[in-house]
Backbone as a ProteinNet text record, in pm:
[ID]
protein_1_A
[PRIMARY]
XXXXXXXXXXXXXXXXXXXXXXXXXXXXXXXXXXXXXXXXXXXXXXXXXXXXXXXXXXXXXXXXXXXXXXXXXXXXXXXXXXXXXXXXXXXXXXXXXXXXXXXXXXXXXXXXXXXXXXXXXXXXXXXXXXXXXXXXXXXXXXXXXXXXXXXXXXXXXXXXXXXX
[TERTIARY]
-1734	-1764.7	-1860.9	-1945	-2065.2	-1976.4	-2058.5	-1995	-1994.5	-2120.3	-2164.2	-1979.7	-1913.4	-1817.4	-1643	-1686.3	-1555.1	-1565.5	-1418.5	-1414.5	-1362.5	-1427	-1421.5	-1268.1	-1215	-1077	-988.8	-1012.9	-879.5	-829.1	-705.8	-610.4	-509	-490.9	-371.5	-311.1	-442.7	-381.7	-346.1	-334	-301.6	-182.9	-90.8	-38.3	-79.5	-12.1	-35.8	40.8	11	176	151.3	300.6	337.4	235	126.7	64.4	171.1	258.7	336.4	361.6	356.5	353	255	106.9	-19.6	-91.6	-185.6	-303.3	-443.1	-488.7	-656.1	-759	-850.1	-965	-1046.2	-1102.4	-1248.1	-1342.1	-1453.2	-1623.6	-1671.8	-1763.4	-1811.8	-1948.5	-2041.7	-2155.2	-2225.4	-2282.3	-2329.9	-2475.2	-2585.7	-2648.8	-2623	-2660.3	-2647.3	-2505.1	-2474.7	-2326.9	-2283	-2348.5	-2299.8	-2185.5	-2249.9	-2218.4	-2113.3	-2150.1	-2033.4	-1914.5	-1937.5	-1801.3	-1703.2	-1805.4	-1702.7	-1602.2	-1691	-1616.1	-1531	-1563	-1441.7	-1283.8	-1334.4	-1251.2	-1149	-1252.3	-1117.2	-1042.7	-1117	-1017	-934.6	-977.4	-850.4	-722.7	-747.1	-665.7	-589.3	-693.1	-592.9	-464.6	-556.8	-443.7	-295.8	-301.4	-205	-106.1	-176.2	-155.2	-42.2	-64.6	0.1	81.7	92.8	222.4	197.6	60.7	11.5	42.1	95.6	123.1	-67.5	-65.6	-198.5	-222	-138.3	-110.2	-169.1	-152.9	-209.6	-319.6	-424.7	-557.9	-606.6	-742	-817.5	-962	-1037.4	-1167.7	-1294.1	-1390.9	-1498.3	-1620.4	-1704.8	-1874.1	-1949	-2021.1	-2136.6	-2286	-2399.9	-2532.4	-2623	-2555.7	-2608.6	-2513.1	-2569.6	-2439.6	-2516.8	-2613.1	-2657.3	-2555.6	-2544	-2417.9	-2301.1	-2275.1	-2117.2	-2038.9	-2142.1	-2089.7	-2039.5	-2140.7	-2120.4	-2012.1	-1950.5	-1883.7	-1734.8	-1754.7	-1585.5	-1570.6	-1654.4	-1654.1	-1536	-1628.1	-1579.1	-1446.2	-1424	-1252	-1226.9	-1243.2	-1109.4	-1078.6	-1206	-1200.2	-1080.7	-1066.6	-1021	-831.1	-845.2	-692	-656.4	-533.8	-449.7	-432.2	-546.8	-551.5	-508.9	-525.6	-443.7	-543.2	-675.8	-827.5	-886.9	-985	-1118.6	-1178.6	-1222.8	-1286.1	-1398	-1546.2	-1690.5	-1732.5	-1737.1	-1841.5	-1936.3	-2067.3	-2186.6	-2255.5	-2384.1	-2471.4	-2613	-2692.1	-2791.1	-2887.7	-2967.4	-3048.5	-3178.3	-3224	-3343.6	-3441.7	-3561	-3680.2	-3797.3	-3886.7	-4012.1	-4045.3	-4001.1	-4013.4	-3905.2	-3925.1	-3850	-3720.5	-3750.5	-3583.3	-3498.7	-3516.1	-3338.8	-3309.7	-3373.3	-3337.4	-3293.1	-3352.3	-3307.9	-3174.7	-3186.3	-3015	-2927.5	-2918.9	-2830.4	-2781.2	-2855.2	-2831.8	-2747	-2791.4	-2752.2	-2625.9	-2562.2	-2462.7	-2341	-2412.2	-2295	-2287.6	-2386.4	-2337.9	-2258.2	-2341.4	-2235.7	-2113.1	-2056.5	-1911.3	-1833.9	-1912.4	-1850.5	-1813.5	-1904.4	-1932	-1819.7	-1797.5	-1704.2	-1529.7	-1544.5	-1384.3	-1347.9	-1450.4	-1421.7	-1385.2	-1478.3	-1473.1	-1327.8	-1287	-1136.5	-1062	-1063.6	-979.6	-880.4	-930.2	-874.5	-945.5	-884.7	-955.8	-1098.8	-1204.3	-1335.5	-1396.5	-1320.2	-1380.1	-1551.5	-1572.5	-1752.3	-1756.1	-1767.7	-1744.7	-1869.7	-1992.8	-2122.7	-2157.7	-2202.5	-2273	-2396.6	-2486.1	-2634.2	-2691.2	-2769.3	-2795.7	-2971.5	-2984.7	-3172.8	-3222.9	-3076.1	-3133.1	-3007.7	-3005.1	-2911.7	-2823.8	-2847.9	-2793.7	-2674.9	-2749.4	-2623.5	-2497.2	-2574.6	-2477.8	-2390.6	-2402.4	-2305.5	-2222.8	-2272.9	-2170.8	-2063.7	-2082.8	-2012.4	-1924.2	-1924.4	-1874.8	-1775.1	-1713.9	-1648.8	-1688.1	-1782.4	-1840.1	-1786.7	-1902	-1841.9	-1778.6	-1798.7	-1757.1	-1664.2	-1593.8	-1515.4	-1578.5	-1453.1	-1463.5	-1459.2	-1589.4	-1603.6	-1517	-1492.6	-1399.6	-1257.1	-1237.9	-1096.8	-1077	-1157.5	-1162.2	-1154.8	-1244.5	-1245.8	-1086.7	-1026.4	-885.8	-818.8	-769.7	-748.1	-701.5	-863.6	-877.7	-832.4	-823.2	-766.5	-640.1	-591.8	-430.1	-395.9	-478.9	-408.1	-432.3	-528.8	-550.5	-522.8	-435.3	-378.3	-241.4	-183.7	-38	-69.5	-178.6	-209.4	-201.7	-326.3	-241.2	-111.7	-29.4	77.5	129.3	164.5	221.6	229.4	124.9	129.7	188.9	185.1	283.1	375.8	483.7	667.3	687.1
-5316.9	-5174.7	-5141.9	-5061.5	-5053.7	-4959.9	-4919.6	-4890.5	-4737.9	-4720.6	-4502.6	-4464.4	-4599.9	-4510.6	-4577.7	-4621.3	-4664.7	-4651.2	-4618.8	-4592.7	-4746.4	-4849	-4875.1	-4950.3	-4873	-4839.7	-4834.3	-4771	-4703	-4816.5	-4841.2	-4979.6	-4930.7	-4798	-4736.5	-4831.4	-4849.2	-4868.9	-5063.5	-5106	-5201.1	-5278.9	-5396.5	-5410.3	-5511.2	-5454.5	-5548.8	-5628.4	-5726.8	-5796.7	-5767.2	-5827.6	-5844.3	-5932.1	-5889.3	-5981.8	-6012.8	-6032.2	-6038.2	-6172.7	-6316.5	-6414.8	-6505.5	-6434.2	-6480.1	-6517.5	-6547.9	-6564.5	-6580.9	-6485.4	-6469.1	-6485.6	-6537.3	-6515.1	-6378.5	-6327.4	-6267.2	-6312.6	-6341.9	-6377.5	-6221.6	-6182.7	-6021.5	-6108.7	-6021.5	-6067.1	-5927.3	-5965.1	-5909.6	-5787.2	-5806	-5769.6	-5665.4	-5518.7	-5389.6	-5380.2	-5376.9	-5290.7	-5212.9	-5096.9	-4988.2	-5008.8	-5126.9	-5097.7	-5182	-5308.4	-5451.3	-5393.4	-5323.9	-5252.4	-5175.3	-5114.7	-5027.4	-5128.7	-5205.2	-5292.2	-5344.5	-5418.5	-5435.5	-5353.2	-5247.8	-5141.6	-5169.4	-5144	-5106.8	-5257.6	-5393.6	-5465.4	-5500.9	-5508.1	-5519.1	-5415.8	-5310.8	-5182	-5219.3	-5232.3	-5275.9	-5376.3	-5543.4	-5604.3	-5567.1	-5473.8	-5417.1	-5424.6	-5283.5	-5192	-5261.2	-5359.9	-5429.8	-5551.5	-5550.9	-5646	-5750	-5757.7	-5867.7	-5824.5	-5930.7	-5919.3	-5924.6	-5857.2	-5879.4	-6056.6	-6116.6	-6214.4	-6348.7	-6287.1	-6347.3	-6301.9	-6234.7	-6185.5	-6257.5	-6369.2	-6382	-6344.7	-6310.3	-6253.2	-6351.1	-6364.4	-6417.3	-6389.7	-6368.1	-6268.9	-6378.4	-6378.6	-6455.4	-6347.8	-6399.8	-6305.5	-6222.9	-6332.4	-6246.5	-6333.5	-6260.3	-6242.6	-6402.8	-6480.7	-6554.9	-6710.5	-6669.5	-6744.5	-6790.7	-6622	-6618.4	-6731.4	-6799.6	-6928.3	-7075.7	-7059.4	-7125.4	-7119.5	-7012.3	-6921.1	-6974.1	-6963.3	-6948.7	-7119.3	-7194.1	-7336	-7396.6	-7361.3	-7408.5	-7327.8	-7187.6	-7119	-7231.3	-7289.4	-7354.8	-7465.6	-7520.1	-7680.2	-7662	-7562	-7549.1	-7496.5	-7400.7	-7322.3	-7307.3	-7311.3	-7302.1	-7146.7	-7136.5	-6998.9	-6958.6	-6903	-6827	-6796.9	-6729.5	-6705.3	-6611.7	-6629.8	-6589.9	-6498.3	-6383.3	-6277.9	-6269	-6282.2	-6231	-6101.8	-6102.9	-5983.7	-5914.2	-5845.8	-5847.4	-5724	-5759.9	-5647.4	-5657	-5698.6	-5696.7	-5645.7	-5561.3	-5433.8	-5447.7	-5475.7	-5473	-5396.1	-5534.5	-5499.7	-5519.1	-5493.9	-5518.7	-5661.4	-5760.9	-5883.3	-5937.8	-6069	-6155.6	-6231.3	-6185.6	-6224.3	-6194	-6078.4	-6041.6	-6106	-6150.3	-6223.1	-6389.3	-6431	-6553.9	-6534.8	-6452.3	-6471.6	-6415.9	-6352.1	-6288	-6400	-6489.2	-6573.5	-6673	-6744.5	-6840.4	-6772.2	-6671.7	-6691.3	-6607.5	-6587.7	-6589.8	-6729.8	-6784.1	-6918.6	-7018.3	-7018.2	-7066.2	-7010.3	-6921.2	-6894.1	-6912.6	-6926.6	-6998.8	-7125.5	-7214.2	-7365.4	-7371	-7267	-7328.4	-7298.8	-7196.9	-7159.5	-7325.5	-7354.1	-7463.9	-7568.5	-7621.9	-7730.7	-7718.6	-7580.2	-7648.4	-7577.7	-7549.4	-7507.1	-7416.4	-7301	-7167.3	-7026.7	-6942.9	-6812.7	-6752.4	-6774.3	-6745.1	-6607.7	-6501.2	-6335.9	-6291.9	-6301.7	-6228	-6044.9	-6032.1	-5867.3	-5816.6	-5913.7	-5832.9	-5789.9	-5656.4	-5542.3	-5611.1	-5591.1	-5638.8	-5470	-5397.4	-5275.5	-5230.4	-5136.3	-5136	-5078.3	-4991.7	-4887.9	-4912.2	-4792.1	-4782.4	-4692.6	-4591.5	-4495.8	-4566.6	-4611	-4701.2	-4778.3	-4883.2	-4917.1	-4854.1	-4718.1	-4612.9	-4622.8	-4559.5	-4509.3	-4587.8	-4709.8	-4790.4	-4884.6	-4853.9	-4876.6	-4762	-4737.3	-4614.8	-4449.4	-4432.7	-4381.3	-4266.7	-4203.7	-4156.1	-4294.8	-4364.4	-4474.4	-4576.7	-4547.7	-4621.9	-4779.1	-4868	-4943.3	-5059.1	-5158.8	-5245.9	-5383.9	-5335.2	-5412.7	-5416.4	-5275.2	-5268.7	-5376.5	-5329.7	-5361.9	-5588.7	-5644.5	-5762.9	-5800.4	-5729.9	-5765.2	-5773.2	-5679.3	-5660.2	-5790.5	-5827	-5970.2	-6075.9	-6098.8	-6197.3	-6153.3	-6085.5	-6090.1	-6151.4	-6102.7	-6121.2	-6233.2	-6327.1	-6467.6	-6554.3	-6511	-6592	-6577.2	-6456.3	-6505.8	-6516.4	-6572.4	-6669.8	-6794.5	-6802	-6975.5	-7026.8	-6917.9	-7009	-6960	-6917.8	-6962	-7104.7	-7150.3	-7258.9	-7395.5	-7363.7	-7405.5	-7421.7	-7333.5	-7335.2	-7424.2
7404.8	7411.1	7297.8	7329.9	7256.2	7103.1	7006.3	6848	6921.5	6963.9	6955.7	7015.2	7105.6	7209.1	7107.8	7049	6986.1	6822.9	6739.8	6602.9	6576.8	6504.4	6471.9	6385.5	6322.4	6284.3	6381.5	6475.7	6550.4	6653.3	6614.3	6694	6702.5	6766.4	6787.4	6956.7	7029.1	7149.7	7164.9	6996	7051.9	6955	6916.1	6864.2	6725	6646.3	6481.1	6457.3	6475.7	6394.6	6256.3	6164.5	6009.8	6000.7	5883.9	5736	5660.5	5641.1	5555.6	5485.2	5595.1	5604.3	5577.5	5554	5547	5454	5419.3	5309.1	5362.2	5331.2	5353.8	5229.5	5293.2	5190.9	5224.7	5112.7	5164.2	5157.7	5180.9	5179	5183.8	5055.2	5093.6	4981.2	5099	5061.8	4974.2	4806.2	4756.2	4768.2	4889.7	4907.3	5017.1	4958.1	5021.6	4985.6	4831.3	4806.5	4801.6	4842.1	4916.7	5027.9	5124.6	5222.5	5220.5	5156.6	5139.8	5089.5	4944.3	4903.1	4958	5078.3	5176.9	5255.8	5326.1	5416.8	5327.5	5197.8	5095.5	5116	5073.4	5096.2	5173.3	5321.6	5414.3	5469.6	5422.3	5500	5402.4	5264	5167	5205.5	5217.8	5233.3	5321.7	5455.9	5583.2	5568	5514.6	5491.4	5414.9	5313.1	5217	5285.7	5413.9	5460	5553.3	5651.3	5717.1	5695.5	5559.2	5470.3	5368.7	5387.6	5330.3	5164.2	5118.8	4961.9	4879	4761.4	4699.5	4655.8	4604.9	4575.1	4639.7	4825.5	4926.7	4972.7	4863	4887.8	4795.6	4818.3	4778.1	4761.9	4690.7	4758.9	4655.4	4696.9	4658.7	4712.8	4604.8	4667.4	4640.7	4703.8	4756	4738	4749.4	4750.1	4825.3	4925.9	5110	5184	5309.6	5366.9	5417.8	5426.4	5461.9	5383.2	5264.5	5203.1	5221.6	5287.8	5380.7	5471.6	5528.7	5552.7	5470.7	5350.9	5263	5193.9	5149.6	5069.5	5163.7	5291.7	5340	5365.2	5387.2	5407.1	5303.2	5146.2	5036.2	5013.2	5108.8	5045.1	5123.8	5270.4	5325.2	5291.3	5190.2	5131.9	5063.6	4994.9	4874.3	4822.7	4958.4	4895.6	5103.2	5062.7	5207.6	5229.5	5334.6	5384.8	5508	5593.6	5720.1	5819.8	5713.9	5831.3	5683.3	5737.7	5656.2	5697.9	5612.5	5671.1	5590.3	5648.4	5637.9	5600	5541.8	5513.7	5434.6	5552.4	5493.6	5560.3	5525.8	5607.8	5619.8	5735.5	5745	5783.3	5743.8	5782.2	5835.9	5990.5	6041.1	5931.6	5918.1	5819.4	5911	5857.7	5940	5948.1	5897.9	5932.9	6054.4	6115.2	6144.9	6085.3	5909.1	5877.8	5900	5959.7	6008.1	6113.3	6204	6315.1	6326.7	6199.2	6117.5	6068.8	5991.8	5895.8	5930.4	6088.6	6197.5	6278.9	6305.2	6416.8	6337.1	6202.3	6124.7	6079.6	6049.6	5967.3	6097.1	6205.5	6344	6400.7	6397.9	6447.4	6290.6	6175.9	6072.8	6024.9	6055.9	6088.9	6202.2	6305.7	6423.2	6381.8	6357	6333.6	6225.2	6095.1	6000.7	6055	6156.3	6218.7	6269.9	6349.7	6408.2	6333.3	6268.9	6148.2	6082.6	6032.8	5955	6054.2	6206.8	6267.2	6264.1	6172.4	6123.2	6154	6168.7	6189.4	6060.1	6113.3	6020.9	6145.4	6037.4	6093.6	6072.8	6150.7	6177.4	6128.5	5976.3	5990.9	5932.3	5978.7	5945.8	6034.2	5936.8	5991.7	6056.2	6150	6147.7	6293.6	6110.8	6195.5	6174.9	6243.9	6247.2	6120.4	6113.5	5987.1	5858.1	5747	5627.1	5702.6	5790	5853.8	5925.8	5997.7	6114.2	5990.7	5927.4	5850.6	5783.3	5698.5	5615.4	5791	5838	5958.1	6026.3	5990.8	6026.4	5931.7	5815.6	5723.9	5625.7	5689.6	5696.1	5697.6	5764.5	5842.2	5934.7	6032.5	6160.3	6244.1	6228.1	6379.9	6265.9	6168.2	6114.8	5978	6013.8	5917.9	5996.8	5992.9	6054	5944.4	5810.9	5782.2	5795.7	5818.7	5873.2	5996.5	6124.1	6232.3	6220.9	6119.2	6038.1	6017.4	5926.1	5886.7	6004.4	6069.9	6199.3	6250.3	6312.7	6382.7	6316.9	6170.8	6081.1	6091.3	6104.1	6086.1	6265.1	6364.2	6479.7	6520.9	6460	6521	6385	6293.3	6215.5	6237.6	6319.1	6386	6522.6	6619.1	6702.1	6681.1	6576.3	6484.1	6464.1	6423.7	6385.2	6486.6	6626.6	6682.6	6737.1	6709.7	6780.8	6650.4	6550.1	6461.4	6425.8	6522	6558.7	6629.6
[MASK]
++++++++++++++++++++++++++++++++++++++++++++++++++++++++++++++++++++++++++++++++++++++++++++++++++++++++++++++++++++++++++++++++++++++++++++++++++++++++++++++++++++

């Protein structure tokens, strides 16, 4: 469903399980911290919010979000996590880089979910303008990091179901 018709945030119509049990990393990419800090914000919050102890929050910034793959590779080398959440923001420029470091760091978070076979959350922004991005970063249309945590909590108790 396209963003203009959905908030972002709002998961009233569906179910959460307990964080309670979990450990996440963050990956939040340093460039456009305005916007990174927001998404900060709300998926730290979220997780709190839904049981997750602070204890079982890790977070680590990276420089762009182009890193972000790099960045969550080395959390899963490293510490026994649950799923990984991305996040960044990339703002259509008048060049072709945005179309480079959009494609590379959705397919290198695909590629690293796979590789250590854990939940690696996609919660970059990639918008035309600064406008779109505020708005979507807690915003009129919500918190695309909320919406990030979210998905890390629900396919990290997908994972372990299959771990009982």
């Amino acid at each position: 469903m396209a963003t203009q018709l959905k908030n972002l945030s709002d998961f009233s119509g569906t179910e959460i399980p307990s964080a309670a049990n979990y450990r996440f990393g963050i990956v939040v990419a340093e460039w456009n911290t305005e916007i990174t800090n927001a998404l900060y914000i709300g998926a730290y919050q979220c997780l709190i919010d839904n049981g997750t102890l602070p204890d079982n929050i890790f977070t680590y910034p990276v420089p762009g979000s182009f890193e972000l793959t790099t960045g969550a590779d080395l959390v899963l080398k490293n510490l026994n996590l649950d799923a990984v959440i991305c996040l960044g923001c990339v703002i259509q420029g008048e060049t072709r880089h945005f179309d480079f470091i959009c494609q590379a760091v959705a397919n290198g978070v695909s590629n690293v979910s796979i590789k250590h076979a854990k939940p690696v959350i996609f919660g970059v922004l990639t918008t035309d303008n600064q406008q779109q991005a505020i708005d979507r970063a807690g915003g009129v249309h919500g918190n695309k990091g909320v919406e990030a945590a979210i998905t890390a909590i629900k396919m990290a108790n997908l994972a372990s179901s299959f771990n009982n």
